[in-house]
C-alpha positions in Angstrom: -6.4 86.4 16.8 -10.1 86.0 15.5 -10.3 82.5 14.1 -8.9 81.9 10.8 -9.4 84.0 7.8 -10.8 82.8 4.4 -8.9 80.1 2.7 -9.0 81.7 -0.8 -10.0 85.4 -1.1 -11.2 86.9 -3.7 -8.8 89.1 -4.4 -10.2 89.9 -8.2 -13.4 91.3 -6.4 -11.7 93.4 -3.9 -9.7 95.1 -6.5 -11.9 95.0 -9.5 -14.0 97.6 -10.9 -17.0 96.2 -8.7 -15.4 96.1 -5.5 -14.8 98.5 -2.4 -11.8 99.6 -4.0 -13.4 100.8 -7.0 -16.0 103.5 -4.9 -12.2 105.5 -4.1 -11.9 108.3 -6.2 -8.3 107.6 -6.8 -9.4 103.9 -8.4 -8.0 102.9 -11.5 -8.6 98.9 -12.7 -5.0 97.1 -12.5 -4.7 93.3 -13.5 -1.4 93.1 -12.8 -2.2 94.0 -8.8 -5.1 91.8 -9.0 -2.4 89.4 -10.2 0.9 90.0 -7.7 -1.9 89.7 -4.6 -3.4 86.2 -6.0 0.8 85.0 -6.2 1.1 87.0 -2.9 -1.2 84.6 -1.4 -0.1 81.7 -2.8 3.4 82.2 -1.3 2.1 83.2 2.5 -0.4 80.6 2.6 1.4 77.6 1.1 4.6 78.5 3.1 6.4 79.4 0.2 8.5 81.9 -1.3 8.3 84.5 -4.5 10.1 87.3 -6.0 7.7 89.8 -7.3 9.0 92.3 -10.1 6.2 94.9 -10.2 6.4 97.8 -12.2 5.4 101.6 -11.0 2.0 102.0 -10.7 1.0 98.5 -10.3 -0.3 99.1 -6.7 2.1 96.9 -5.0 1.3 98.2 -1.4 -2.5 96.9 -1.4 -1.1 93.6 -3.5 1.1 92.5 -0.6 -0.8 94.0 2.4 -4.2 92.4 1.5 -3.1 88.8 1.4 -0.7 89.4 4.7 -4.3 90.4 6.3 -6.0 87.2 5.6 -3.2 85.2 6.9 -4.3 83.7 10.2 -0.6 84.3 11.1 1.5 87.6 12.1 3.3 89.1 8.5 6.2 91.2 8.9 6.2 94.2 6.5 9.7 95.7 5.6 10.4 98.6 3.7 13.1 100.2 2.4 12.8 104.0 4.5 10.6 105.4 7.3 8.8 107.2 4.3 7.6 104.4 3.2 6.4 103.0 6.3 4.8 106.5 7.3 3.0 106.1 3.8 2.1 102.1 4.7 0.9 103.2 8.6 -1.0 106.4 7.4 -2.6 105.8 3.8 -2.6 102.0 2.8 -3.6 100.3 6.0 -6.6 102.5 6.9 -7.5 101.7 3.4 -7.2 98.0 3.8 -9.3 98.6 6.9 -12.2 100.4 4.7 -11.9 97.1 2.2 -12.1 94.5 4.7 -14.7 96.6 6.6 -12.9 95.3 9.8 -10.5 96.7 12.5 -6.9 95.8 11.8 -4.3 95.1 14.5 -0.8 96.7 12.7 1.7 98.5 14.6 4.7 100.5 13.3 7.8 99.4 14.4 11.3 102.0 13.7 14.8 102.2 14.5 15.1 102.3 18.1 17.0 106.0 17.5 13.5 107.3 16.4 12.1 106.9 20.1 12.4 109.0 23.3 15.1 107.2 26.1 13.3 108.1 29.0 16.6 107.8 31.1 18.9 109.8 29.1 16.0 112.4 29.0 16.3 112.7 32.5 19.8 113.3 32.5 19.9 115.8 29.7 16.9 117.5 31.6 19.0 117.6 35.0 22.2 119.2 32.5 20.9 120.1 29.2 24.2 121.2 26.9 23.7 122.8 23.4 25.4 123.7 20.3 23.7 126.9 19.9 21.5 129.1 21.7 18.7 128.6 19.2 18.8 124.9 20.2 18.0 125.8 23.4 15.1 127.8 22.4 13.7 124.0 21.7 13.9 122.9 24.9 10.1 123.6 26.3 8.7 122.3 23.3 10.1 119.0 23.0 10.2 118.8 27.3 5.7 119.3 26.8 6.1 116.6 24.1 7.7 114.0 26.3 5.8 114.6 29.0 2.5 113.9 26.9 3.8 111.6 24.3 2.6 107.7 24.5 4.2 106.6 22.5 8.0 108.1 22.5 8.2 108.5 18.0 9.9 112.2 17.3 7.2 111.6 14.5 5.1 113.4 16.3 6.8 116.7 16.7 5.2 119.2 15.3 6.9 122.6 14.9 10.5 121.1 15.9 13.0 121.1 13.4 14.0 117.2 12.0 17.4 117.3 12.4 17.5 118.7 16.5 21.1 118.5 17.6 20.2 117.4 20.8 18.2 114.7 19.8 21.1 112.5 20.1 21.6 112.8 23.7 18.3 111.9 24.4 17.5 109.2 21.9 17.2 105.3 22.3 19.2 104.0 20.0 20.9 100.5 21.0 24.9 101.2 21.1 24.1 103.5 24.5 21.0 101.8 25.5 21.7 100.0 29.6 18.9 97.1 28.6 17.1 95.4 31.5 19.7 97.2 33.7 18.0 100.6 33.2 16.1 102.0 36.3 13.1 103.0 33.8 12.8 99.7 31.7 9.1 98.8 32.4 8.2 102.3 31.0 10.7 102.1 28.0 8.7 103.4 24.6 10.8 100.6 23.0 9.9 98.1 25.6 6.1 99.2 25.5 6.2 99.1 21.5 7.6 95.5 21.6 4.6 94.3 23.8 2.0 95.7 21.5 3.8 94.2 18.7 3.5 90.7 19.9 -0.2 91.0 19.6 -0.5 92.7 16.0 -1.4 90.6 12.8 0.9 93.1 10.7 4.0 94.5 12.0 5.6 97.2 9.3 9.0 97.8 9.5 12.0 99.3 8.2 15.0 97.2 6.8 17.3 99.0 9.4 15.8 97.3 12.4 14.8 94.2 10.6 18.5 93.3 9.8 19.6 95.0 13.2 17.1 92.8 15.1 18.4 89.4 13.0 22.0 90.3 14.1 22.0 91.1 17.5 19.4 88.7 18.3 21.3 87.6 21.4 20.8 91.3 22.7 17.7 92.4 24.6 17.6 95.7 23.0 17.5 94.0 19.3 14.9 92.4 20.1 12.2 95.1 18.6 10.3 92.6 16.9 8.0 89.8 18.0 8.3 86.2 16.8 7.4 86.0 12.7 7.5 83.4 10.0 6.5 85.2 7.1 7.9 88.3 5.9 7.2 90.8 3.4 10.3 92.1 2.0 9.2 95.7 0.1 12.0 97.5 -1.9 14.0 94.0 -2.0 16.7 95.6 -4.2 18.2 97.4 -1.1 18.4 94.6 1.5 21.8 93.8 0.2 23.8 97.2 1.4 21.5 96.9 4.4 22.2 93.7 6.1 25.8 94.2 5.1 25.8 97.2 7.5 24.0 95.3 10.5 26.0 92.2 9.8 28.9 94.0 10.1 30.1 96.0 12.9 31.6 99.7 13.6 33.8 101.1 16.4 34.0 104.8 16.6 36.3 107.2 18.4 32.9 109.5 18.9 31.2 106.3 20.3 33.8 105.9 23.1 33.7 109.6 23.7 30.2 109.5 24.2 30.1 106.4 26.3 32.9 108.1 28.4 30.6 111.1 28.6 27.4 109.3 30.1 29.5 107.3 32.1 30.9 110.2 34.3 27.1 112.5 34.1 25.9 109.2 35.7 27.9 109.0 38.5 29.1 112.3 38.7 29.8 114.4 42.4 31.5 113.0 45.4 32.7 108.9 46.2 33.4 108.8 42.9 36.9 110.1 42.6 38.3 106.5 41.2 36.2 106.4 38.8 36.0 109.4 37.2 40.0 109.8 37.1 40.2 106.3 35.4 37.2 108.1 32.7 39.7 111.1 32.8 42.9 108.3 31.8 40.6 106.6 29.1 39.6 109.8 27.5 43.4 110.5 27.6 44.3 107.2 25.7 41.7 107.2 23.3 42.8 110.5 22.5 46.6 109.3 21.8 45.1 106.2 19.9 42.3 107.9 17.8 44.6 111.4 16.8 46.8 109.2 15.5 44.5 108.6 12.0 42.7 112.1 12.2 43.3 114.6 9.3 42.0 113.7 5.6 38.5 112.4 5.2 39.0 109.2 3.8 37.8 105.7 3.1 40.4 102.8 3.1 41.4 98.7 3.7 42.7 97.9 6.7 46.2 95.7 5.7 48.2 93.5 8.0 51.1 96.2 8.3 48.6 98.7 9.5 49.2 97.3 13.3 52.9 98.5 13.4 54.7 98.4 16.6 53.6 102.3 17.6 49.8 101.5 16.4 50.4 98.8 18.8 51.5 100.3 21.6 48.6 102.9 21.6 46.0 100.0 21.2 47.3 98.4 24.1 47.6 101.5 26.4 43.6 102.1 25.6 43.2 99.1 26.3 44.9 99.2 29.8 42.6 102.7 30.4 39.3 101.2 30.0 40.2 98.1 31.6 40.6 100.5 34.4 37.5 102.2 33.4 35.6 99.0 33.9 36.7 97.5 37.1 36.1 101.2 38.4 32.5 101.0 37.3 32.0 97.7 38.7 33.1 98.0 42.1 29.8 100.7 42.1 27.9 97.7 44.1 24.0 97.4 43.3 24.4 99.7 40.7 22.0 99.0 37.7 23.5 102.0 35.7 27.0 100.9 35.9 26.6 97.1 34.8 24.5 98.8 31.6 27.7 101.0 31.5 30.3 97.9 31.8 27.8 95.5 28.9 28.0 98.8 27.0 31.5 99.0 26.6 31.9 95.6 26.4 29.9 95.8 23.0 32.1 99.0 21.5 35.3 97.0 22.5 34.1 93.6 20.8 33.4 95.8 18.1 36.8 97.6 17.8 39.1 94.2 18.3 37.3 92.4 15.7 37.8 95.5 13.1 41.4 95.6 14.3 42.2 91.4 14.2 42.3 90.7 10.3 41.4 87.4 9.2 40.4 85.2 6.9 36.8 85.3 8.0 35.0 86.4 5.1 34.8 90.0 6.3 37.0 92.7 5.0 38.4 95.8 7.9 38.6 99.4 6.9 38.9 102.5 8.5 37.1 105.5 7.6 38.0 108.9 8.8 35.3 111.8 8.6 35.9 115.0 10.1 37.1 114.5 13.4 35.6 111.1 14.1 37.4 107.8 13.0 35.7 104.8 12.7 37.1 101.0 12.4 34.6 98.6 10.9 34.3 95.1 9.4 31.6 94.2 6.6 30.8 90.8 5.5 31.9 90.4 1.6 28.8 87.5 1.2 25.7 88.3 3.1 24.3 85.1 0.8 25.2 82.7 2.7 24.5 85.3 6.6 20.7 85.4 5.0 20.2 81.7 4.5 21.6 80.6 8.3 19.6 83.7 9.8 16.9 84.1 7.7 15.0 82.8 4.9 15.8 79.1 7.0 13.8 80.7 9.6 10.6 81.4 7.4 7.5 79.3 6.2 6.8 82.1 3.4 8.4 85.1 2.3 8.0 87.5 -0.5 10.1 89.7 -1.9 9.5 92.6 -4.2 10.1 95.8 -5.9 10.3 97.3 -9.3 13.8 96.8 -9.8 14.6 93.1 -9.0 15.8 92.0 -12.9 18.7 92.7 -15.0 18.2 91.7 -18.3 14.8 90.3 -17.5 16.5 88.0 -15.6 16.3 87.3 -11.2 19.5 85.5 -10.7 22.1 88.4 -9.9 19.5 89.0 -7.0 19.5 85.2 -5.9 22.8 85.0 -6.2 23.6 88.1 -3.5 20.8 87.6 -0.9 20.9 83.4 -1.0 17.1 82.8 -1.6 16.2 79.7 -1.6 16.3 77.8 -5.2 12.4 77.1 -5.1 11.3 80.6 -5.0 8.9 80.9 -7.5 9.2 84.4 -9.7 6.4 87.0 -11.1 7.3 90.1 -13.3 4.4 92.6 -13.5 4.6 95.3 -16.0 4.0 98.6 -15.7 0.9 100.4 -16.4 2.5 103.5 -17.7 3.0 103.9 -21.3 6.4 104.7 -21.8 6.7 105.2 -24.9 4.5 108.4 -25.1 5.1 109.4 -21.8 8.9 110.0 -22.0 12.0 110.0 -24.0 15.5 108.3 -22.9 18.4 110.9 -23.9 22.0 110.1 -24.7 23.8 112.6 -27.0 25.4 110.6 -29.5 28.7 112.4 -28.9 30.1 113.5 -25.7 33.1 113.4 -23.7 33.8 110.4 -21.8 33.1 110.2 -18.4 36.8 109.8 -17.6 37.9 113.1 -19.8 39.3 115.8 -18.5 37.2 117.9 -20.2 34.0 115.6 -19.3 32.8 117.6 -16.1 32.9 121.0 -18.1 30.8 119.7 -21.0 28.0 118.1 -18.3 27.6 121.4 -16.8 26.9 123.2 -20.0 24.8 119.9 -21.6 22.6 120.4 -18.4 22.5 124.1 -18.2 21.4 123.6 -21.8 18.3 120.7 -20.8 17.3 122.8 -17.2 16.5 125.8 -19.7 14.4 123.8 -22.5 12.2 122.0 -19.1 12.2 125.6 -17.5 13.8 123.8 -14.4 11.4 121.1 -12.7 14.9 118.9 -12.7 16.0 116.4 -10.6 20.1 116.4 -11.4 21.4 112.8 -10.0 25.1 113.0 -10.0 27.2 109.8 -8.5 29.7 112.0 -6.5 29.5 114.8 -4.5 32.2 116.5 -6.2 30.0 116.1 -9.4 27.0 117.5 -7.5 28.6 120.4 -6.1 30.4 121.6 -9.7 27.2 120.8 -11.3 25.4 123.1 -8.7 28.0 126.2 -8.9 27.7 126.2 -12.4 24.1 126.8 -12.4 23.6 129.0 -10.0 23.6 132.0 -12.0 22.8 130.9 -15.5 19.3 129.3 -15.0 16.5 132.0 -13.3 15.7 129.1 -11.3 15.4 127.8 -8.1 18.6 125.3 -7.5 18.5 123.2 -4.5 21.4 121.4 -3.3 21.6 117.6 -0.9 22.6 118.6 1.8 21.7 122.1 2.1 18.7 121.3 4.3 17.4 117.9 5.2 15.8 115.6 2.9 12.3 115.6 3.6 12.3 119.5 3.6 14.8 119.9 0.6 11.3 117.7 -1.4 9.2 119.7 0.0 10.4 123.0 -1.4 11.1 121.1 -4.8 7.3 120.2 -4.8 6.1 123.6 -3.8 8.2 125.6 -6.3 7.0 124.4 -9.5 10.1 125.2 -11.1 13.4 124.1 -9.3 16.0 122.4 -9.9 17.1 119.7 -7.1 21.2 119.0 -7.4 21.7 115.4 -5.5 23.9 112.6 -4.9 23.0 108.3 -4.6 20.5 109.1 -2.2 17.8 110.5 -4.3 18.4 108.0 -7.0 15.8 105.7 -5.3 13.1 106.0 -2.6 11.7 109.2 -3.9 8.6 109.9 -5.5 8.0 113.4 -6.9 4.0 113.5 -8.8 3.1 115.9 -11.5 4.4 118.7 -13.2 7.2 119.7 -10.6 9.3 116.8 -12.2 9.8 116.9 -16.0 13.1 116.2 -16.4 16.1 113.7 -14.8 19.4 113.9 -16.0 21.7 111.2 -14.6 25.9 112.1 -15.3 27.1 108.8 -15.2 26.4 105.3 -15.1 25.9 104.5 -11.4 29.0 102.2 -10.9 30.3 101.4 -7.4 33.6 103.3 -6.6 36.6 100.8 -7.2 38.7 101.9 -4.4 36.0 101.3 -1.6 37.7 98.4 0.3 34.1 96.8 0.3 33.9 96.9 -3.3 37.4 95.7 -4.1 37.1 92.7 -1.4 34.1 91.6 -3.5 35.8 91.9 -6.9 38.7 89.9 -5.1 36.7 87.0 -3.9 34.6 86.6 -7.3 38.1 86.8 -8.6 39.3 83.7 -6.6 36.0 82.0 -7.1 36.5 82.3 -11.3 34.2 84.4 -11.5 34.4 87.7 -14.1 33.2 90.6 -11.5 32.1 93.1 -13.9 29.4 90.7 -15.3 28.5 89.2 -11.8 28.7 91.9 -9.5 29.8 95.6 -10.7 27.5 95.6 -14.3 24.4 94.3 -12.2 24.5 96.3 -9.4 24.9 99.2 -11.7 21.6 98.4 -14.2 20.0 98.4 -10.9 20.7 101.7 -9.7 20.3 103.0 -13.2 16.8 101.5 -13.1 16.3 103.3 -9.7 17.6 106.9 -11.0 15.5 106.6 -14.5 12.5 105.4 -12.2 12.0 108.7 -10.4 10.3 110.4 -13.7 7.4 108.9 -14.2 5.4 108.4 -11.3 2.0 108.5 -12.6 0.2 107.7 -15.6 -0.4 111.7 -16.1 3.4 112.5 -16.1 5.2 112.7 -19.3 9.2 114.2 -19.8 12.5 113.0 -20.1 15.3 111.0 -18.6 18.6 112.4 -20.3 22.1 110.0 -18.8 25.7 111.7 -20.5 27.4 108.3 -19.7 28.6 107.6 -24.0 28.7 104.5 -22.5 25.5 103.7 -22.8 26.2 103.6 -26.2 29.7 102.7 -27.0 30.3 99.4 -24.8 29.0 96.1 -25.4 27.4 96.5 -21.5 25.5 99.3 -22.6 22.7 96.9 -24.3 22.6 94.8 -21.1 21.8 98.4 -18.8 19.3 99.9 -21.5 17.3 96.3 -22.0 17.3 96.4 -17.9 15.3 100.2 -18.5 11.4 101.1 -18.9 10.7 100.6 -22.5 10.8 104.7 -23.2 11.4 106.6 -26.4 15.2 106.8 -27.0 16.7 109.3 -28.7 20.3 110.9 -29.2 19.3 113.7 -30.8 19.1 117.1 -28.6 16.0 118.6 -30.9 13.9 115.2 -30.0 13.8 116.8 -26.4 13.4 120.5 -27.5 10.4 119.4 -29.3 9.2 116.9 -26.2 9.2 120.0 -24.1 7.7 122.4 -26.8 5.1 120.4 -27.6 4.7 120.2 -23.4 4.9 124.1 -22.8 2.1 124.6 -25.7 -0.1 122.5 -24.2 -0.4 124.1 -20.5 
């Protein structure tokens, strides 16, 4: 790098009303950024660590990434989705280039299932297979693509649909990935995209690979990330779910399947009779082992009796097959392919054993059976204490922020489940907006508990009822598909509007189509309550059913109530009541995006309003207008609709 930057920049002229930023069009003077990048650069340059509250609208973006670019050191950026790091790698960080008036060295670094494999594209190329003719229609385009693309990121598709079926088969992601024993390494997009990484002052990230690279670290194809010591930790509210996933580990019967499958295309033809009849026998096995759990989609704890004698006796006879499989695939002398194949397996088997041994390990085992795949996994039930060893112990500075990092006003539920070290130093930085005219907070002051029988029948009339006085432009936010879907049946037909449905289409193109309408209605489950950000007048109303509570009978969930049990610890107020304000915080927060937007956030939870917890979730809230009364938000949106 370019000698070192400025000791102390002067981060109050770069964002004030007389500096660069101010000749953007867009400009609008913000203290409270100038103030999160001055604390910013406190903690990256004095190799310390902070925990940065800050409000929508405070321009967090530009008050992390301006300090990380005056480090003389590399700054990892992570965010919580690709979106955001699309929006950080096409918007923020030329604009940090205009304001420094100097060329910056960032590169975008994804999830290695985002990138081209060129080896399994020249397999699928050699025997392409598709689930539909109109797939195959695809072909050509995305065959020009690879040919010409540098740089391997289905980003750059243009005309292709998202969610390609055969993107899978010729994707990079790690569990099929052959490492250093792959005959194309040296011209691996992932490989490539690592080197230019090493020499970039900003790397930006998603929290996927970031947790992914810190848990596999002893794997090659982890390693997607160069060297850092100071990390930028965006959206800090979601880490939690996230390293608890790549801490974990998964073991699928469609896995398997699929490493049987490349196995015999890559040594398919004749001198390979052994080999491909002890594929044939593992198939068989897993078959026998895996249709043993098939049939109702479900979710459950893995218990000591679940290895019975006959469970057993399958396990053992897979086993038996793909040690078969194995020594078949190593007796291919010379063969790069096959000892990728054989480490390959060796992974997925690790993988399965260790969800199949129970112990008291500080992991909890469950099965989950979805359609006609079944997986066995293990998640740890503390990432605390997996963050400390493998992370923050490894920094010199770290921030962490996002506007939902309180409860109560208060940062220790977050210390407490991520293990951040006791001398982070804390910010909270208000939001610009003003709340109180902008928006009203709706909860009827009678209603049907959320545990009635008559409860779901009364929501879809209450929000029939609120999608007609907002002439749609709704986000509904429901905390189970069931919800969603009666939620969604029961409009369609009684609103003259648009209604859009999760899962319908993909995500990005379901927001799309919101945006463009004007006037729909967008019917959604937990993964629009956060990371979503809908401007303007095509969003006037969100209506949340209930309070966002974990499910009680996920085994992940109940192993956590069960160890803060044992500790003496009341779970409700450490971990279910928390985690819950969060998420409510999240859902509320997709309103008002802007200081221009103005409607209302209506939650039919009477909980809100009839348990003692219900002043600990609304304190945790934006400081809006509340209300119980339905002619508060007829007027709101009559006063609204007169004005246009």
């Amino acid at each position: 790098m370019k000698g070192p930057r400025p000791r102390d920049p002067d981060f109050a002229a770069l964002l004030g009303p007389q500096g660069p930023l101010a000749k953007q069009s867009f400009y609008e003077h913000r203290p409270g950024q100038v103030a999160m990048a001055q604390a910013v650069w406190g903690a990256l340059r004095h190799e310390s660590f902070l925990l940065a509250e800050a409000g929508t609208g405070t321009g967090k973006s530009l008050a992390y990434l301006l300090p990380a670019l005056h480090l003389d050191r590399r700054v990892v950026v992570s965010t919580g989705t690709k979106a955001l790091q699309e929006q950080l790698a096409r918007k923020d960080l030329p604009l940090c280039e205009k304001l420094l008036g100097r060329p910056l060295r960032a590169v975008t670094v994804k999830g290695r299932a985002n990138y081209l494999c060129l080896y399994y594209w020249r397999l699928f190329k050699a025997q392409p297979l598709f689930s539909s003719p109109q797939e195959g229609r695809h072909l050509a385009a995305v065959a020009s693509w690879a040919e010409e693309t540098r740089t391997g990121d289905k980003a750059e598709w243009e005309g292709l649909p998202e969610d390609l079926p055969f993107w899978r088969d010729i994707n990079a992601r790690g569990e099929r990935c052959l490492g250093s024993h792959c005959p194309l390494y040296e011209e691996c997009h992932v490989v490539l995209l690592r080197r230019q990484a090493e020499a970039a002052e900003v790397v930006v990230t998603n929290h996927h690979l970031l947790f992914a690279d810190l848990a596999l670290k002893n794997r090659w194809d982890a390693a997607a990330l160069p060297a850092y010591a100071h990390l930028v930790l965006d959206e800090a509210h979601e880490a939690e779910d996230t390293a608890t996933s790549f801490f974990g580990t998964s073991a699928s019967k469609r896995m398997l399947q699929e490493w049987l499958g490349d196995a015999a295309k890559a040594f398919k033809g004749e001198g390979h009779g052994p080999l491909l009849g002890a594929l044939a026998d593992a198939g068989q096995a897993s078959q026998f082992f895996f249709g043993r759990f098939e049939g109702q989609e479900r979710r459950e704890s893995l218990r000591p009796e679940f290895m019975s004698p006959d469970v057993q006796a399958l396990r053992d006879r897979l086993g038996m097959r793909l040690d078969s499989a194995a020594l078949a695939l190593e007796s291919e002398k010379g063969t790069e392919e096959a000892l990728g194949l054989v480490e390959r397996l060796d992974a997925w088997r690790e993988a399965f054993d260790f969800a199949l041994d129970a112990g008291e390990d500080g992991y909890v085992r469950w099965m989950e059976v979805r359609g006609k795949n079944v997986v066995f996994g293990s998640s740890p039930i503390e990432v605390g204490p997996i963050l400390q060893d493998h992370l923050f112990s490894r920094l010199n500075g770290a921030v962490l922020t996002s506007a939902t990092l309180t409860v109560g006003g208060s940062f220790g539920y977050l210390r407490g489940r991520l293990g951040i070290p006791a001398r982070a130093e804390e910010l909270r930085v208000p939001s610009p907006f003003d709340y109180a005219s902008q928006g009203l907070f709706y909860v009827p002051s009678r209603f049907p508990d959320p545990s009635s029988e008559d409860f779901q029948e009364a929501l879809a009339q209450a929000v029939t009822e609120l999608v007609c006085l907002s002439r749609g432009r709704a986000f509904v936010l429901c905390t189970s598909v069931r919800s969603m879907n009666a939620v969604a049946e029961a409009l369609e037909g009684r609103v003259p509007y648009p209604i859009l449905v999760q899962g319908d289409e993909p995500k990005g193109l379901l927001l799309d189509r919101f945006r463009k309408a004007g006037n729909a209605v967008l019917v959604a489950t937990v993964s629009f309550w956060q990371g979503v950000d809908v401007q303007g007048e095509a969003l006037s109303l969100v209506i949340l059913d209930k309070l966002p509570f974990a499910v009680p009978s996920d085994p992940l969930t109940q192993a956590r109530i069960e160890h803060l049990r044992k500790a003496g610890e009341d779970p409700f107020n450490a971990y279910q009541l928390p985690s819950a304000a969060i998420l409510l915080q999240q859902g509320a927060g997709r309103l008002i995006r802007s200081a221009k937007d103005r409607g209302v956030v209506a939650c039919f939870d009477i909980r809100l309003r009839r348990r003692g917890y219900g002043k600990t979730l609304l304190k945790s809230l934006p400081p809006f207008t509340f209300t119980d009364a339905l002619d508060d938000v007829e007027a709101f949106f009559a006063q609204e609709n007169a004005g246009e």
